[in-house]
KELUM-476380 format. One record per residue: residue number from 1; y, x, z of N, C-alpha, C, O in turn. Coordinates in steps of 0.05 Angstrom, whole numbers, padded with zeros to 5 digits. Layout:
BEGIN
NUM / Y / X / Z / Y / X / Z / Y / X / Z / Y / X / Z $
...
This chain:
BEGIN
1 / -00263 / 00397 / -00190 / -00252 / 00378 / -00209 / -00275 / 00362 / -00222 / -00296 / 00375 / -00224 $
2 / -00274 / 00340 / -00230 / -00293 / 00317 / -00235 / -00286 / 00320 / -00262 / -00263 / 00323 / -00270 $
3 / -00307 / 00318 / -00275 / -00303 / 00323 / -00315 / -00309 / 00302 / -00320 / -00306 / 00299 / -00344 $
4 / -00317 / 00278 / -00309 / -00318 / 00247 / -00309 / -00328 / 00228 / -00292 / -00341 / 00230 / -00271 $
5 / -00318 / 00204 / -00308 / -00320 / 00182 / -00273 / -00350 / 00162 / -00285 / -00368 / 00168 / -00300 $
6 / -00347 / 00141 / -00273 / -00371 / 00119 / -00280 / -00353 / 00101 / -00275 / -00340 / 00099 / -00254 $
7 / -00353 / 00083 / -00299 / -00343 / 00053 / -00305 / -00366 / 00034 / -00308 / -00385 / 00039 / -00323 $
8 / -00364 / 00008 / -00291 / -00382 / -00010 / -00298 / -00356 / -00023 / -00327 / -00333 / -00018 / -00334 $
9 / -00375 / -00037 / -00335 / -00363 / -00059 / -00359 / -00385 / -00079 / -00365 / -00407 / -00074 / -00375 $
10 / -00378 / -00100 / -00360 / -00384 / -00127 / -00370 / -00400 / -00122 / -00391 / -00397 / -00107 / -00411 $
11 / -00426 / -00142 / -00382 / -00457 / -00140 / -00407 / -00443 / -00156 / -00424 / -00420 / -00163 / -00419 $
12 / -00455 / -00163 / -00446 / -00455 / -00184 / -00466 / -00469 / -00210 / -00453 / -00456 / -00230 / -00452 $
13 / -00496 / -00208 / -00443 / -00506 / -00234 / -00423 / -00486 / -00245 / -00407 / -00477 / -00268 / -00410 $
14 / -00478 / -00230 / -00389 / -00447 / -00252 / -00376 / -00429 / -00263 / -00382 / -00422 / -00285 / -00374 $
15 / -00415 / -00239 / -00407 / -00395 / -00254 / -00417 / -00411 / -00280 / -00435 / -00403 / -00303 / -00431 $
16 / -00428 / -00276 / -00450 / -00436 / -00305 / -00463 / -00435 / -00326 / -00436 / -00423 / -00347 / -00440 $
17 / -00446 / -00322 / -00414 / -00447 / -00345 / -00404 / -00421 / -00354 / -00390 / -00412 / -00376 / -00386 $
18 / -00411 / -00330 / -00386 / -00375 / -00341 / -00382 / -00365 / -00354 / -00393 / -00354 / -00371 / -00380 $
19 / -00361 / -00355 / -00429 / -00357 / -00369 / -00449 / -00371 / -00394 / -00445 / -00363 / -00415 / -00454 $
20 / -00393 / -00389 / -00431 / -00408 / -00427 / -00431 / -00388 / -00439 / -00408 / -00375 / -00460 / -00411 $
21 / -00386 / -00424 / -00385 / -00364 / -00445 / -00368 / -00345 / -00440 / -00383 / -00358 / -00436 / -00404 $
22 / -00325 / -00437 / -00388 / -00306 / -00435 / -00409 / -00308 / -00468 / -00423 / -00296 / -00487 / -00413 $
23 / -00318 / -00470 / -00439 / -00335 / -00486 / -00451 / -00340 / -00513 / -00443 / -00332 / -00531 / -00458 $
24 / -00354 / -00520 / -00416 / -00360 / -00536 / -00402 / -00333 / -00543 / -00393 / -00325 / -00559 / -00410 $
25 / -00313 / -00540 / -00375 / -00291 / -00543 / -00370 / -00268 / -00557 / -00387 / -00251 / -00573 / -00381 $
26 / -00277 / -00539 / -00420 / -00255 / -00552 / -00436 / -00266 / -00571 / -00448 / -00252 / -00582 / -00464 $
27 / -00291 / -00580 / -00446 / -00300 / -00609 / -00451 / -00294 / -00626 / -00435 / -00282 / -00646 / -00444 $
28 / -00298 / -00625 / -00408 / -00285 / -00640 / -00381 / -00266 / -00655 / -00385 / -00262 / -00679 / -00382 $
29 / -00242 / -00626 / -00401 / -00210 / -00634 / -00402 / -00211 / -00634 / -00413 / -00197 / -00615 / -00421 $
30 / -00225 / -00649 / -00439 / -00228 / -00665 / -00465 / -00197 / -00642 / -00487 / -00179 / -00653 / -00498 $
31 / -00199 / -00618 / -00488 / -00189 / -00595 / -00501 / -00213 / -00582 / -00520 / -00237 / -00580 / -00514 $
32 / -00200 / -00576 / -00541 / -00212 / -00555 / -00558 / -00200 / -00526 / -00552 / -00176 / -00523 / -00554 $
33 / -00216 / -00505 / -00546 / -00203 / -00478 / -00539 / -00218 / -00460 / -00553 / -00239 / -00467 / -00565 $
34 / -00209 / -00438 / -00552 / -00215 / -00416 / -00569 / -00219 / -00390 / -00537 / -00202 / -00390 / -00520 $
35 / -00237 / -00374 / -00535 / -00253 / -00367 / -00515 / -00262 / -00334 / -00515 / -00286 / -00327 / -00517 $
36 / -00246 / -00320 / -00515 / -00250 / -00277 / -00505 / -00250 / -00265 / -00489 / -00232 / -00257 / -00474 $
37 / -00276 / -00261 / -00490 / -00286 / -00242 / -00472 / -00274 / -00216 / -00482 / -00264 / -00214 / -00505 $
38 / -00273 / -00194 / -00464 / -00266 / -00159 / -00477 / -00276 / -00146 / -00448 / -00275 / -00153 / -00424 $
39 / -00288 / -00118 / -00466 / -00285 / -00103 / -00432 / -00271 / -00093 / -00419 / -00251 / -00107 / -00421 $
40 / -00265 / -00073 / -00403 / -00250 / -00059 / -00381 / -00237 / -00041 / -00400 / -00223 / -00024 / -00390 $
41 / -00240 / -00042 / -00431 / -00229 / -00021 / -00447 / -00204 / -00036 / -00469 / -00187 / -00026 / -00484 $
42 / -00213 / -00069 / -00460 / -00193 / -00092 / -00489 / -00213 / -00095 / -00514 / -00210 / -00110 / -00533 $
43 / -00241 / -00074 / -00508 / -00251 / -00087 / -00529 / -00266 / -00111 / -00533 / -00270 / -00121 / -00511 $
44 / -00276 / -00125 / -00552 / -00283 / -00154 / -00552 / -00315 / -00153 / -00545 / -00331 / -00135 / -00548 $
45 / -00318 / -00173 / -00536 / -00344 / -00166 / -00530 / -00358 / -00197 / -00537 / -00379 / -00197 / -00549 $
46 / -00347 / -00219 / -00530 / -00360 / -00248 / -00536 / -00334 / -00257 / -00547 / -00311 / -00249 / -00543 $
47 / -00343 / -00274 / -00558 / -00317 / -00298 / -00568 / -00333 / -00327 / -00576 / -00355 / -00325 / -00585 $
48 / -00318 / -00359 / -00571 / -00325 / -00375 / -00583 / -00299 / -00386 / -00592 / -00279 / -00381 / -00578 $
49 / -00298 / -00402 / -00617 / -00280 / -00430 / -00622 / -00287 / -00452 / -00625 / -00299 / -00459 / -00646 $
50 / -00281 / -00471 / -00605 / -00293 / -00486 / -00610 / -00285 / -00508 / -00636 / -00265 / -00504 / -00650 $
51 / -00302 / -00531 / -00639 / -00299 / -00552 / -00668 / -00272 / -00556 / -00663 / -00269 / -00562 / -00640 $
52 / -00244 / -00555 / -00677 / -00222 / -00563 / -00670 / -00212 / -00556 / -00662 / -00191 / -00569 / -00659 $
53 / -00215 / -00533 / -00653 / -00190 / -00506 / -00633 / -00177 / -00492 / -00655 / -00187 / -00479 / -00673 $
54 / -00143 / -00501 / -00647 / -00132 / -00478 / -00656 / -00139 / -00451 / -00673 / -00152 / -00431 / -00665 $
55 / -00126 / -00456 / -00701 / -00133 / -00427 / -00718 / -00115 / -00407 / -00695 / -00128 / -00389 / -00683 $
56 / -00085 / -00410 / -00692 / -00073 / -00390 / -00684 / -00084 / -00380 / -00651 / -00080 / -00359 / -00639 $
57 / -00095 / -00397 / -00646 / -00104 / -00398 / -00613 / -00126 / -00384 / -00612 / -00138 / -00386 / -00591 $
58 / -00141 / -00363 / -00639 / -00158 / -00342 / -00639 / -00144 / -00313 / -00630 / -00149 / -00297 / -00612 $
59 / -00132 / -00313 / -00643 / -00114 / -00289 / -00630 / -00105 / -00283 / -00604 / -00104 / -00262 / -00591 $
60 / -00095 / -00310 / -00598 / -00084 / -00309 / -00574 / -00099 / -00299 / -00552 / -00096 / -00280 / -00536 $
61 / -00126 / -00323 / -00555 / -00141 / -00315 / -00531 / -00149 / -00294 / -00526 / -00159 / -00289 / -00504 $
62 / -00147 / -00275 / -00550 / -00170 / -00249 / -00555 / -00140 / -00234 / -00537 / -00143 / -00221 / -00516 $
63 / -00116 / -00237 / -00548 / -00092 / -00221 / -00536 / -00100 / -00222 / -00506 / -00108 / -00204 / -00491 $
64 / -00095 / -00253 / -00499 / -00091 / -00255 / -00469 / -00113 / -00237 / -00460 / -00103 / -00220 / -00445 $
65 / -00136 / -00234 / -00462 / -00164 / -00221 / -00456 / -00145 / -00186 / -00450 / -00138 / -00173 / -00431 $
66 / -00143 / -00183 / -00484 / -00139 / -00152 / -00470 / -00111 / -00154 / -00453 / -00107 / -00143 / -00431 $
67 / -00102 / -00161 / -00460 / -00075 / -00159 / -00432 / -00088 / -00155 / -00409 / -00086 / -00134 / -00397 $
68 / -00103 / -00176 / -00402 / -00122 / -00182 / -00371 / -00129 / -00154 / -00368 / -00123 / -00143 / -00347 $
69 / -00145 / -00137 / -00391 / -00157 / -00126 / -00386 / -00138 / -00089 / -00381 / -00146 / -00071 / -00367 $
70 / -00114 / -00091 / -00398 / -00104 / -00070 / -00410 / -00073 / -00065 / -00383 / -00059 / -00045 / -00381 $
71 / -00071 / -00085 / -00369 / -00061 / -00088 / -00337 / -00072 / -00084 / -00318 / -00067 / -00066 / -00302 $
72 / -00091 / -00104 / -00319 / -00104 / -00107 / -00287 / -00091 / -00136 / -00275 / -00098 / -00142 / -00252 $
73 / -00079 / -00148 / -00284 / -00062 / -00171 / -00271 / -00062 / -00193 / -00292 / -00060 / -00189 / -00317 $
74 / -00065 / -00222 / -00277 / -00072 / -00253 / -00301 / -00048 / -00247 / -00319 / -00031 / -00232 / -00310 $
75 / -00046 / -00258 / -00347 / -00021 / -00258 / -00363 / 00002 / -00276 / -00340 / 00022 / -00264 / -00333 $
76 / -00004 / -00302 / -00331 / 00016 / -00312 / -00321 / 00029 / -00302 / -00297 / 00048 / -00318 / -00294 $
77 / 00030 / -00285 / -00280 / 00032 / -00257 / -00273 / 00060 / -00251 / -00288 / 00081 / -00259 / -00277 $
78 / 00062 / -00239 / -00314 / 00081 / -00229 / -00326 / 00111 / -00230 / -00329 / 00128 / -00212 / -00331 $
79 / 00114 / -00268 / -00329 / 00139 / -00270 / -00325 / 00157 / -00263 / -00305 / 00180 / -00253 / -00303 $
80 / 00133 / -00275 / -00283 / 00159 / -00267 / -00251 / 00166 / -00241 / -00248 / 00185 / -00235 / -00233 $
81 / 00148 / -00221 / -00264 / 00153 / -00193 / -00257 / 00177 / -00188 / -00273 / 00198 / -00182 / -00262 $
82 / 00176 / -00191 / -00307 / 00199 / -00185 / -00317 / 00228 / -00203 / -00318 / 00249 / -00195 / -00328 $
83 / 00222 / -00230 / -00306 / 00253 / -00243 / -00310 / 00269 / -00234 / -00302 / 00290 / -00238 / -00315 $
84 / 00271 / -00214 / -00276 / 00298 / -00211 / -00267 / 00302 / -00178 / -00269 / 00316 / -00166 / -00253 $
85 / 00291 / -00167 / -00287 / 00296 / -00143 / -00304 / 00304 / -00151 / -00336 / 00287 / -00155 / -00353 $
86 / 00329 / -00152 / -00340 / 00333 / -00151 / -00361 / 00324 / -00125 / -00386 / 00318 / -00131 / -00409 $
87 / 00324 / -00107 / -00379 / 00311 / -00083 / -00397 / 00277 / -00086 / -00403 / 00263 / -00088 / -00423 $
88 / 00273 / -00086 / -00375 / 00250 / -00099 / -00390 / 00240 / -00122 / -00399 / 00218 / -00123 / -00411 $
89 / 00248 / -00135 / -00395 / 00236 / -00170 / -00399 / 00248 / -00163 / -00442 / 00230 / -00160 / -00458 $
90 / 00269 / -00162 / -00448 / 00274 / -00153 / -00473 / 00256 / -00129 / -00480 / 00243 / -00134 / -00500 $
91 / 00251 / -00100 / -00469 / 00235 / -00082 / -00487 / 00206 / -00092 / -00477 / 00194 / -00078 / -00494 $
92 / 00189 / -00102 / -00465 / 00171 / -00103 / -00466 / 00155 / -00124 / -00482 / 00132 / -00123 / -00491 $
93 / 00169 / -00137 / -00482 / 00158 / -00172 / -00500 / 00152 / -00154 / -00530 / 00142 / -00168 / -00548 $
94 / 00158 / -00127 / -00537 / 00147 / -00112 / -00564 / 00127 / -00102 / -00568 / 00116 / -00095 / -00589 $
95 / 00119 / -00099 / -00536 / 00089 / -00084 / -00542 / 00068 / -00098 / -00548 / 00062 / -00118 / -00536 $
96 / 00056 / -00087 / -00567 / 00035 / -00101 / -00581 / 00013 / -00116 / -00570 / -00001 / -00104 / -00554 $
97 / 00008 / -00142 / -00575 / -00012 / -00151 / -00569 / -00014 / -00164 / -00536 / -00036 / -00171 / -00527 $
98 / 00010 / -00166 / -00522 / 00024 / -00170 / -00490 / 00026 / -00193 / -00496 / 00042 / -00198 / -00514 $
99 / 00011 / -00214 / -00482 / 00020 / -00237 / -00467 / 00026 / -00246 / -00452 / 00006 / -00245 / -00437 $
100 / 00044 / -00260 / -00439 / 00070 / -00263 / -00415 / 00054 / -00299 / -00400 / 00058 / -00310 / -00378 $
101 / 00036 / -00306 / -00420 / 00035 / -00336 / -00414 / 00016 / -00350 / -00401 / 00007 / -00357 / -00422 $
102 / -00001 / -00362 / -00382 / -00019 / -00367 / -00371 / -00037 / -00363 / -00389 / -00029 / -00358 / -00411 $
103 / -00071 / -00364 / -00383 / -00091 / -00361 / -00388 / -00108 / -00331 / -00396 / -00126 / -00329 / -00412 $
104 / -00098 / -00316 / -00385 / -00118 / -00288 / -00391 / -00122 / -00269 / -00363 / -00105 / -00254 / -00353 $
105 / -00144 / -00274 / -00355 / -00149 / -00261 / -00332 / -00166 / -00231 / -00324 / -00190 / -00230 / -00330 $
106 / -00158 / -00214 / -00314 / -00172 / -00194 / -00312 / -00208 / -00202 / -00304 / -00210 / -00226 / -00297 $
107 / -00229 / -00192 / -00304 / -00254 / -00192 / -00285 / -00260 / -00170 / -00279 / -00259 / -00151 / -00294 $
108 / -00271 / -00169 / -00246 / -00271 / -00159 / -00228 / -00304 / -00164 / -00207 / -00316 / -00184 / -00198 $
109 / -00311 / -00129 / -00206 / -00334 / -00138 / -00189 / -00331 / -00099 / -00174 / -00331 / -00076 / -00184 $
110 / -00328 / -00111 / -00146 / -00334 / -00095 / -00127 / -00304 / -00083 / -00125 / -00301 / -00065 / -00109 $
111 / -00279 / -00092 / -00141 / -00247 / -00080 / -00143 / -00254 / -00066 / -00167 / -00244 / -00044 / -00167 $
112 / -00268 / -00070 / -00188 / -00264 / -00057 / -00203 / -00254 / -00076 / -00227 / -00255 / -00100 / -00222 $
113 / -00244 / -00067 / -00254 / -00238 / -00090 / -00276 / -00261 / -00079 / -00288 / -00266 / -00056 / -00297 $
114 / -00281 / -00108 / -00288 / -00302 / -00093 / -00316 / -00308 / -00107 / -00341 / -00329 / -00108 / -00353 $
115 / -00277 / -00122 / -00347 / -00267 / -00136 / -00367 / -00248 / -00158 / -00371 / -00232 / -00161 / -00352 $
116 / -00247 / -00170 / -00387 / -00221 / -00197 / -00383 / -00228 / -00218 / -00398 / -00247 / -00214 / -00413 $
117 / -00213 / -00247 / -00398 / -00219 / -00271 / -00404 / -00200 / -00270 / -00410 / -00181 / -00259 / -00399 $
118 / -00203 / -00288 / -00439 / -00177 / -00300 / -00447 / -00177 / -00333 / -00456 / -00199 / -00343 / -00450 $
119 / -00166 / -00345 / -00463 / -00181 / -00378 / -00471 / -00138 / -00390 / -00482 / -00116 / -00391 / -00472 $
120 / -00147 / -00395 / -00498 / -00115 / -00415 / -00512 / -00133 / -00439 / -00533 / -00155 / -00443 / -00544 $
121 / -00107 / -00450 / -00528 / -00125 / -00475 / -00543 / -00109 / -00506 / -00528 / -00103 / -00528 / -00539 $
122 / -00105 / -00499 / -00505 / -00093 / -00522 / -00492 / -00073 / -00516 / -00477 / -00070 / -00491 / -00475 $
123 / -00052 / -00533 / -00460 / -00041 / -00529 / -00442 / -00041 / -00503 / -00423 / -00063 / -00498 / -00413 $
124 / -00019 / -00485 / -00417 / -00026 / -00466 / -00403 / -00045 / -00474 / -00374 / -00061 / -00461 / -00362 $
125 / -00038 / -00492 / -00371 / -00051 / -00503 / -00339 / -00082 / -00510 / -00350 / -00099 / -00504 / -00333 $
126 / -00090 / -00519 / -00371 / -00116 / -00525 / -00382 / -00129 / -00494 / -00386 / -00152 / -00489 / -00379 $
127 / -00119 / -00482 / -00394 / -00125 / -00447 / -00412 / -00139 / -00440 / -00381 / -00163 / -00436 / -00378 $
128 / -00120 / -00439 / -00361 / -00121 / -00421 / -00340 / -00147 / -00439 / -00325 / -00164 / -00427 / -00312 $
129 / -00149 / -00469 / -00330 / -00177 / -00474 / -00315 / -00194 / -00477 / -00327 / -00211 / -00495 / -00322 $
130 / -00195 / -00459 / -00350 / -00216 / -00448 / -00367 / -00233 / -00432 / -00351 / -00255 / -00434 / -00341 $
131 / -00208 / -00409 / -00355 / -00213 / -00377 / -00345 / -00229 / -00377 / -00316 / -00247 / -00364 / -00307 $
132 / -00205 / -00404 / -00305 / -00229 / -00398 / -00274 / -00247 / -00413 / -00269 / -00257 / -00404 / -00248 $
133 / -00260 / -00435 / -00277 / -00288 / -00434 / -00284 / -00309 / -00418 / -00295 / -00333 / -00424 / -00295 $
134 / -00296 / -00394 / -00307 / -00315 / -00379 / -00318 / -00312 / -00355 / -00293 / -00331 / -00341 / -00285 $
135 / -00295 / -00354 / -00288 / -00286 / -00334 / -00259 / -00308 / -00332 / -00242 / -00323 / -00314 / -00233 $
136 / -00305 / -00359 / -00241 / -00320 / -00380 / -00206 / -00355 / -00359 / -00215 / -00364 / -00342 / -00199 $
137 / -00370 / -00365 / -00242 / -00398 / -00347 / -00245 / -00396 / -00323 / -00233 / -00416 / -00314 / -00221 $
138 / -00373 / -00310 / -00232 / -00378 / -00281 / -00224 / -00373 / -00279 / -00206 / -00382 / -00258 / -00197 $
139 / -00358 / -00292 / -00187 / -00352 / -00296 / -00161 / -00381 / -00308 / -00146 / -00387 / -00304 / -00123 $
140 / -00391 / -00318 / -00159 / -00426 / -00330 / -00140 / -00447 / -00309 / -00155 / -00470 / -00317 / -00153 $
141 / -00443 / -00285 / -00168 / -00466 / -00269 / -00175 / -00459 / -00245 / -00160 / -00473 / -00225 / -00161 $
């Protein structure tokens, strides 16, 4: 029997620079966004807001983050799974801190989750090509 495993988790150096593509992107798409990193555990690890992002769109992103992270699967993901369960699509929308809506993505190196992105602030379709611009760094390291 194994008395414990080994988890990688996301440095603070990456996620800051994740947050820079993050960043770069939502200048592109002329958006102000709000930008969370967390590790493989939901905890926070980077955050930015930018000049003009959303007060409420702090929370969110930090939510979407641990969702990413506290699943394993993007927030936008969520709906198709629960629409056509009524029991759950109603009891689950209670658990704390679950977001159902584009932009929060797990990260992943080697199949493992070794943390999550979150980003609100704009359009779900803007949020989500946040996330994968900052994706795309860890995908070329």
């Amino acid at each position: 029997m194994n008395k414990y495993r080994v988890k990688k988790s996301i440095t603070n150096e990456l996620a800051a620079q994740m947050v820079e593509c993050s960043l770069t992107k939502a200048n592109e798409l002329g958006v102000q966004i709000n930008v969370a990193i967390v590790d493989e555990s939901g905890h926070l690890v980077h955050f930015s807001r930018m000049d003009g992002a959303p007060i409420l769109s702090i929370d969110i992103s930090i939510n979407k983050a641990y969702t990413g992270a506290a699943f394993g699967i993007p927030t936008h993901e969520w709906h198709p799974l629960i629409s056509q369960e009524p029991a759950l699509r109603e009891g689950i929308v209670h658990t704390s801190r679950l977001v159902t809506f584009g932009g929060g993505y797990p990260i992943t190196v080697e199949g493992e989750i070794i943390g999550a992105i979150g980003v609100s602030g704009g359009s779900t379709e803007q949020d989500m090509a946040c996330c994968v611009a900052a994706l795309e760094l860890v995908e070329s390291t």
